[in-house]
N, C-alpha and C positions, 0 to 999 in steps of 0.2 A: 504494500500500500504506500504511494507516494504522498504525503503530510505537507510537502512546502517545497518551493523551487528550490534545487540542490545542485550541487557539486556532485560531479561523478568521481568515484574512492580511485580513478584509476591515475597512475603518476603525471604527472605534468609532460610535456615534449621538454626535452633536451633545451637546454638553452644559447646551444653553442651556433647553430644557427643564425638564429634572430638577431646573437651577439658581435655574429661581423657583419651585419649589415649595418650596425651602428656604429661600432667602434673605429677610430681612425686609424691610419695604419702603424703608428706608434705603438698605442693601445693592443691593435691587435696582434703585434710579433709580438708583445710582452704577454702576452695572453698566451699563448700558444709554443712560445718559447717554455712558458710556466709550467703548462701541463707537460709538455714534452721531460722538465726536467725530474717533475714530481712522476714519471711512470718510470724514470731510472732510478730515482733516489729519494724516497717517500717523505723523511724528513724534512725535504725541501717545501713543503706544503707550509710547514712551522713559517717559516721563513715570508713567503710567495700568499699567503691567504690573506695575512692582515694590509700587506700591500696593497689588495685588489680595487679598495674604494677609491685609493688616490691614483692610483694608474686608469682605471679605466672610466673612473664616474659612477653616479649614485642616483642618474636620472629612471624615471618609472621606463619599463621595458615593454613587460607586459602584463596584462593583468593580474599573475600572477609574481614575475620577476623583477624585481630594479637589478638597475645592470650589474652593479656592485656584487648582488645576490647571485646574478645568472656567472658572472667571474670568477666565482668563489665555486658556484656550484661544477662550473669546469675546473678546478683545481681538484673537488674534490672526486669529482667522478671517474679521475685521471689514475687515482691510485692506486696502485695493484694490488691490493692488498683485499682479505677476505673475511668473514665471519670476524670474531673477537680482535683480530688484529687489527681490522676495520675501524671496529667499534672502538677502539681502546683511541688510536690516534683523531677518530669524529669528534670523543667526547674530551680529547686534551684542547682541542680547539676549541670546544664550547667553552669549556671552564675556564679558560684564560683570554676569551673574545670577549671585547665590547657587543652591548646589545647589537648592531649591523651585522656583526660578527655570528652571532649568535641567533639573529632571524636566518643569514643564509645556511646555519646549518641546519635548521628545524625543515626549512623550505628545500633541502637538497634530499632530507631521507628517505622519501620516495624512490629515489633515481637509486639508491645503494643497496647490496644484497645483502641485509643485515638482521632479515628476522625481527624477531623480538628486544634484539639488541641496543637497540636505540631508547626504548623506553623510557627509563632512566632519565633522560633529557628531555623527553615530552614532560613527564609529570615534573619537570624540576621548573620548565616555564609556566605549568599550570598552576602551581602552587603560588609565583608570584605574582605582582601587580603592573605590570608592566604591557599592557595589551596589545603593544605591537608584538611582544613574542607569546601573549596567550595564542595569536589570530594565525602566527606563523605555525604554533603549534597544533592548530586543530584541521591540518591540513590532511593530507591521503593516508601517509602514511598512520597518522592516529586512525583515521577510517576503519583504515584494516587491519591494525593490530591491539588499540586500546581495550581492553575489557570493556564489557559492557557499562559492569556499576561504574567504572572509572569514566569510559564516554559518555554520561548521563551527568556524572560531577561536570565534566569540561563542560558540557551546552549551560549545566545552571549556572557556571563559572562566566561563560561569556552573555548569559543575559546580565547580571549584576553588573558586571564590570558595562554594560548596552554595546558589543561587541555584535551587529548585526548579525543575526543567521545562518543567511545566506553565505556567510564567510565559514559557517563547519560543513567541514568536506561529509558527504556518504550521510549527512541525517537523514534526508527521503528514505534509506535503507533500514536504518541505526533506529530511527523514533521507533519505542514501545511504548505499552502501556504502562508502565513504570517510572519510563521521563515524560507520560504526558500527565501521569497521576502529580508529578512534582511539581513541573508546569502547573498545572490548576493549585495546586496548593499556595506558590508563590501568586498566581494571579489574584487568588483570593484575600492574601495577606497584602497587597497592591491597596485591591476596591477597598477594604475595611479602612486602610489607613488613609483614603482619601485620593490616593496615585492613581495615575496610570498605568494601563497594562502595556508593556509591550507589542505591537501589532504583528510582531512575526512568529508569537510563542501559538496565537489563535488557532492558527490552521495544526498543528500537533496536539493540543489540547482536546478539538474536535472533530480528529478521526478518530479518537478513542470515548465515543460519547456516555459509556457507562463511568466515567471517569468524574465526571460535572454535574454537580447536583442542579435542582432546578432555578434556586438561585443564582447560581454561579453563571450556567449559562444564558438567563437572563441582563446579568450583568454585564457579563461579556458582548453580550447585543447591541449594547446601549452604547459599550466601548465603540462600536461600530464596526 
């Protein structure tokens, strides 16, 4: 049952691409020279990642990538590197990235074969307050690998924080009755205190319509 306009959970396109058709050609021997050095010699990533925003720019790409993001995401995709060993050097660049730094890796996990591995760094942006890297984290990769009760925290984590919707990947899929039970719980706690409801929790709330008592979903009517 599709609940609200979604994201599909499946990985984004490659960035590298789109990436030279913007980048100059400074930018893009330095781009490319980068990856070429990181598929010989991995550590060179340490090196070559935090570089990326001032070498190549930090303008929007695409709707999903700023370039900075899609630079970094070619740095990292470059790696040869597999399972834990992967993981081990994604998540040394997280820990020691500025947030830029740390949206392009949320936004790169998709594109890496890492399993469940990455986890750890989803829930380490979820728990913070900082919503450009809640929004980077509720992307594919959480899609298809967050637990359920934990992808159910992240959506009421991105209502609170008013983190649009439409920005969590795979909920058309993901919505149960369980996050739409929670959903109405918070809508309710909303109307009592006088608030607004959010307009994009509506359509999850009710396709689960044993979920809404009859005041609620009058309520919610009137929200419009």
């Amino acid at each position: 049952m599709v609940v609200t306009a979604d994201s599909s959970a499946a990985p984004p396109d490659h960035p590298h691409p789109a990436l030279t058709a913007v980048l100059d050609p400074t930018a893009r021997t330095w781009l490319d020279d980068g990856a070429a050095q990181v598929a010989i010699e991995p550590a060179a990533v340490r090196r070559l990642f935090p570089a990326a925003r001032r070498r190549c720019g930090h303008a929007r790409l695409t709707e999903y990538w700023s370039v900075d993001e899609a630079a970094r995401a070619v740095l990292l995709t470059a790696l040869p590197l597999r399972g834990q060993a992967l993981a081990d050097e994604v998540t040394r660049l997280h820990r020691h990235g500025d947030p830029a730094e740390q949206r392009a890796v949320l936004r790169t996990l998709p594109l890496l074969d890492l399993g469940d591995l990455a986890l750890p760094l989803v829930r380490e942006a979820l728990r913070g307050n900082d919503t450009t890297l809640i929004e980077a984290a509720v992307g594919p990769y959480t899609a298809a690998h967050l637990p359920d009760a934990e992808y159910r925290q992240a959506v009421l984590k991105c209502v609170f924080c008013e983190i649009p919707l439409d920005r969590v990947t795979g909920l058309g899929a993901r919505a149960d009755r369980e996050l739409a039970r929670m959903l109405a719980d918070f809508a309710h706690e909303r109307i009592v205190a006088g608030r607004g409801v959010p307009p994009d929790i509506v359509p999850v709330v009710r396709a689960f319509p044993d979920v809404i008592g009859a005041e609620l979903n009058q309520a919610l009517k009137e929200e419009g």
